[in-house]
N, C-alpha and C positions, 0 to 999 in steps of 0.2 A: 182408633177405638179398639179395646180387646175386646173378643168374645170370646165365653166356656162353651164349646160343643159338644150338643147332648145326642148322644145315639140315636136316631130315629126309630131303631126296632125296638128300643128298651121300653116297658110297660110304662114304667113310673120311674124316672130318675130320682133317687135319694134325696131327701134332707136335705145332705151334706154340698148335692147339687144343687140344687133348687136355691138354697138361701145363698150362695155363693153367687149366685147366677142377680138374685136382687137384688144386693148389695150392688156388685158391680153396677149397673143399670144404676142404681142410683149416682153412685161413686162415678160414671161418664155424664149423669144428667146434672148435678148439681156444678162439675167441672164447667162443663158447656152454655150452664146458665150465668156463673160468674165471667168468663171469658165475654158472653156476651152483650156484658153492661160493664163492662170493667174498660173493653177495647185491646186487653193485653192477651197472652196467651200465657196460660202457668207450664211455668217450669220443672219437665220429670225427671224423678231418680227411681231406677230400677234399682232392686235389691237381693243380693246371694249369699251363701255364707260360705268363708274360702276351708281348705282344708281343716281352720285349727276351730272351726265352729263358728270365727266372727264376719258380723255382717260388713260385705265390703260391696260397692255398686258394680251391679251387672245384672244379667239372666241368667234365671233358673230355670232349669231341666229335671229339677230332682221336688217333683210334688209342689214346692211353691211360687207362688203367683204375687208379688212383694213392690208397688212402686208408690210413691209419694208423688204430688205434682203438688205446687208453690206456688206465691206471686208475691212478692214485696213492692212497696211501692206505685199501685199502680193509678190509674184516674180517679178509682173509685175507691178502693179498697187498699187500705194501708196494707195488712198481711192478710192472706189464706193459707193454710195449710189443709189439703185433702191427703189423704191416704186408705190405700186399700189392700188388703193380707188374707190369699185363703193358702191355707199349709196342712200339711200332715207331716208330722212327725212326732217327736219324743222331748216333753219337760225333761230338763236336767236330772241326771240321779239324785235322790232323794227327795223330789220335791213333786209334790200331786196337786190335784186341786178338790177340794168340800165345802159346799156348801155357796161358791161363790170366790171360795181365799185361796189363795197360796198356802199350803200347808208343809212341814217336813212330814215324811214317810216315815215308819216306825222302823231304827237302827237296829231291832232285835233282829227284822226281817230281811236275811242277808240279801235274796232274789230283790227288794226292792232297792235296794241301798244301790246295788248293781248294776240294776237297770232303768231307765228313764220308761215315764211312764205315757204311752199312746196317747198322742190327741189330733183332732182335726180340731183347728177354729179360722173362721172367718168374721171379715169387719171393715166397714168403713167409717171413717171419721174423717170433720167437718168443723174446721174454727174458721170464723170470717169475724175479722176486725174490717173497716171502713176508716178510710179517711175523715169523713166529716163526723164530728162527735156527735150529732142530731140523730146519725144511723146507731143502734145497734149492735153490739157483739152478740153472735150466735154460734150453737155448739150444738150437734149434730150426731150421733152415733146410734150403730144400729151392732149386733155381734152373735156370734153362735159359736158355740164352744161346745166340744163332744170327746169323752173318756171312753178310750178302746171303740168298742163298734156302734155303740150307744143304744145298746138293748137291755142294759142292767138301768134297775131305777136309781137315780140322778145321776145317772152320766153321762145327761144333756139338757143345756138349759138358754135360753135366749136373755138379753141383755140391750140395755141400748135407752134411747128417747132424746130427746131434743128441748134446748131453753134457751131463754133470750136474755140479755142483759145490756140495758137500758145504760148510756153515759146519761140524759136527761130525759124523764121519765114522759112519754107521749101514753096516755091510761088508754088511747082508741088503737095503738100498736099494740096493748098487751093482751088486752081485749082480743082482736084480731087473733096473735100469735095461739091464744090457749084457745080459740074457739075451731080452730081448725082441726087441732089436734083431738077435742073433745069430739067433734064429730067424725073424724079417725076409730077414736076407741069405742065411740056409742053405735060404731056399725057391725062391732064384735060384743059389746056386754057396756053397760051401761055401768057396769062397778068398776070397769079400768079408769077412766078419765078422773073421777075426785079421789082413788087409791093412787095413781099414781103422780098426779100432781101435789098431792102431800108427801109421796116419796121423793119429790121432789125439792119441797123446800126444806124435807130436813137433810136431802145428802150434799144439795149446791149451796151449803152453811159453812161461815167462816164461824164457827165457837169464839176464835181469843178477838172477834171484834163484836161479837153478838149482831151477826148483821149475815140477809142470804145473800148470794152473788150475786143474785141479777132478779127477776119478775117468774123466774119458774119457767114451766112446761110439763115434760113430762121423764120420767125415771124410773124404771126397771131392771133389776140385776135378777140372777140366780133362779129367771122365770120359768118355772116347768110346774107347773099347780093345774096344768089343763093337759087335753089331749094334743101331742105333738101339731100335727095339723093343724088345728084351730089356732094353735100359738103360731105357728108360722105366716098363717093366712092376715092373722094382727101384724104381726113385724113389718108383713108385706106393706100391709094399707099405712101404717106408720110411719115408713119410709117414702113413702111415696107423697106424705105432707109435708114435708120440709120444705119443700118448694114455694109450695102455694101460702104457707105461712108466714114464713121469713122472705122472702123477694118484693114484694107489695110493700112492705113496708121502708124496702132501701130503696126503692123507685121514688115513694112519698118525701124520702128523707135527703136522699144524697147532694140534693142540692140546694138545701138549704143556707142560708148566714149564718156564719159561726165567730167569735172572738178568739184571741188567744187567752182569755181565759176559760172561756169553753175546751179551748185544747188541753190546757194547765188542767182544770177538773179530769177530761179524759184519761189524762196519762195517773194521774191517781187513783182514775178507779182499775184502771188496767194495772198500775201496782195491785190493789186486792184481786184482782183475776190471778195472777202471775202466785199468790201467795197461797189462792187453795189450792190451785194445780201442784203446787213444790210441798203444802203439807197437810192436804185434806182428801187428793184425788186418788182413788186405790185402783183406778183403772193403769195412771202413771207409775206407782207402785209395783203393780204386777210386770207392766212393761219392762224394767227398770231389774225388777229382783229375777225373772225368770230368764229376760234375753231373749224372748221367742220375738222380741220385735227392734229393730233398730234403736238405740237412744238418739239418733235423729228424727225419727217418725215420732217419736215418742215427747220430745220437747219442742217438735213445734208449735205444737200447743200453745206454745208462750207468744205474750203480746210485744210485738215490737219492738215498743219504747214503751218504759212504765217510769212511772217517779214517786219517792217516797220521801213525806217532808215531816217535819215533827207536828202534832197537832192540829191533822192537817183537817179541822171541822169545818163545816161551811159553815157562812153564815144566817140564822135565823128569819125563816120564811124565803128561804132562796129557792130558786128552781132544785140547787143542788141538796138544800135541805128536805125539801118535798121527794125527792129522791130516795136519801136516807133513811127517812121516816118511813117507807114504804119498804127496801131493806129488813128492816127491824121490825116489821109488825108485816108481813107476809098477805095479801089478799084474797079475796076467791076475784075471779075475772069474769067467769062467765058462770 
């Protein structure tokens, strides 16, 4: 297990400390709880960057803290991918971030063009696919991102939340999944939980199918509308439901009867998983255009096995249609 050690004379460790320090703690807790219902042990990759800037596996000495742990295959759990990244350093030249985005810096600005611009972020994320298609895919992210020292207003903002996505729809698991989360957010403000479960089913939306990914949760980008504090002290309690959310329900589930046409349905919905991540998710976007993080950490993301067949509708009044139906018409849960 890694630890961040904090100075014991320092009044108040930073921010920048602190949510690093949660994350991680999650990022070993949710490791630790998959390993323990799984039987396997996930496999780690430490990550550096060699002299020409690209990321090649090793340890870092030089501010970042960079390792992915996996598991394919295992008793329980087809794929996981966990990962966890706190860094300080410098976006590429010409490229900052507003409002949430990847932006270019203005060319007229030669100092900017020149220089890459300061940031600290950290973050853990969280894909768990299952073997048995009765369980589940869930997805997990929690992140903190900060421009130069982060005492100018927005240049720092939290990000993150957690959802579940259902191969055959159990309504007493979705139930469950949002109601933990809601009592997360209603122990900070009572207007997070129904704001950000609707940010929710419109950011985890495939448009060219008209249809959301999976039964929701919860989603937040670009969060700084409160007092630093207060938002941290949310992220904290945030992070620390994912547990108690999603676990209960692959205990319920994992060992269920399944078909191989239950499998056959799985691997198509995991094709549309596989299809927002590659052209709806701006979280892989950013990973991808900026380089602050591996394109390995960044695509494991992706399901396993996925299949895509022509026409592929279920048939009428099927489990997999009641599925669908719920998809396309979004519910309140709790």
């Amino acid at each position: 297990m890694v630890q961040i050690l904090e100075n014991p004379t320092a009044k108040q460790p930073s921010i920048s400390t602190r949510i690093e320090k949660i994350l991680l703690d999650m990022f070993e807790n949710v490791c630790q709880t998959v390993e323990e219902i799984d039987g396997n042990k996930l496999h780690e990759k430490r990550w550096t960057r060699d002299e020409k800037g690209q990321w090649i596996e090793g340890e870092d000495n030089n501010g970042i803290l960079y390792f992915d742990r996996a598991l394919r295959n295992g008793n329980v759990f087809e794929k996981v991918g966990i990962n966890y990244i706190s860094m300080r350093g410098e976006l590429p030249p010409g490229l900052t971030f507003q409002g949430g985005d990847v932006v270019m810096t203005d060319p007229k600005n030669g100092a900017a063009s020149e220089k890459g611009t300061p940031f600290f972020s950290t973050s853990t994320s969280v894909i768990i696919n299952a073997l048995n298609p009765m369980v589940p895919t869930a997805h997990v992210n929690y992140r903190y991102f900060q421009i130069g020292d982060g005492t100018q207003p927005g240049s720092w903002w939290f990000g993150g939340g957690g959802d579940l996505t259902p191969i055959y729809l159990f309504e007493e698991d979705a139930v469950h999944f949002h109601q933990v989360h809601k009592e997360a957010c209603d122990k900070h403000n009572p207007e997070f939980y129904p704001r950000f479960k609707k940010s929710c089913d419109e950011y985890f939306y495939l448009p060219h199918r008209g249809e959301c990914r999976g039964v929701g949760g919860l989603f937040f980008d670009n969060l700084q509308s409160d007092n630093i504090e207060t938002l941290f002290s949310f992220v904290k309690t945030c992070s620390e439901a994912f547990i108690p959310a999603y676990i209960p329900i692959v205990k319920k589930r994992k060992d269920m009867e399944f078909t191989e046409q239950n499998k056959y349905w799985q691997h198509l919905r995991r094709g549309r998983y596989a299809e927002f991540i590659l052209l709806n998710d701006r979280g892989v976007r950013f990973g991808l255009t900026t380089g602050i993080v591996s394109a390995q950490s960044v695509l494991n993301c992706m399901p396993g096995e996925a299949f895509w067949n022509y026409n592929d509708q279920p048939t009428s009044d099927s489990p997999e249609a009641m599925l669908l139906d719920v998809l396309k018409n979004p519910r309140e849960w709790v």
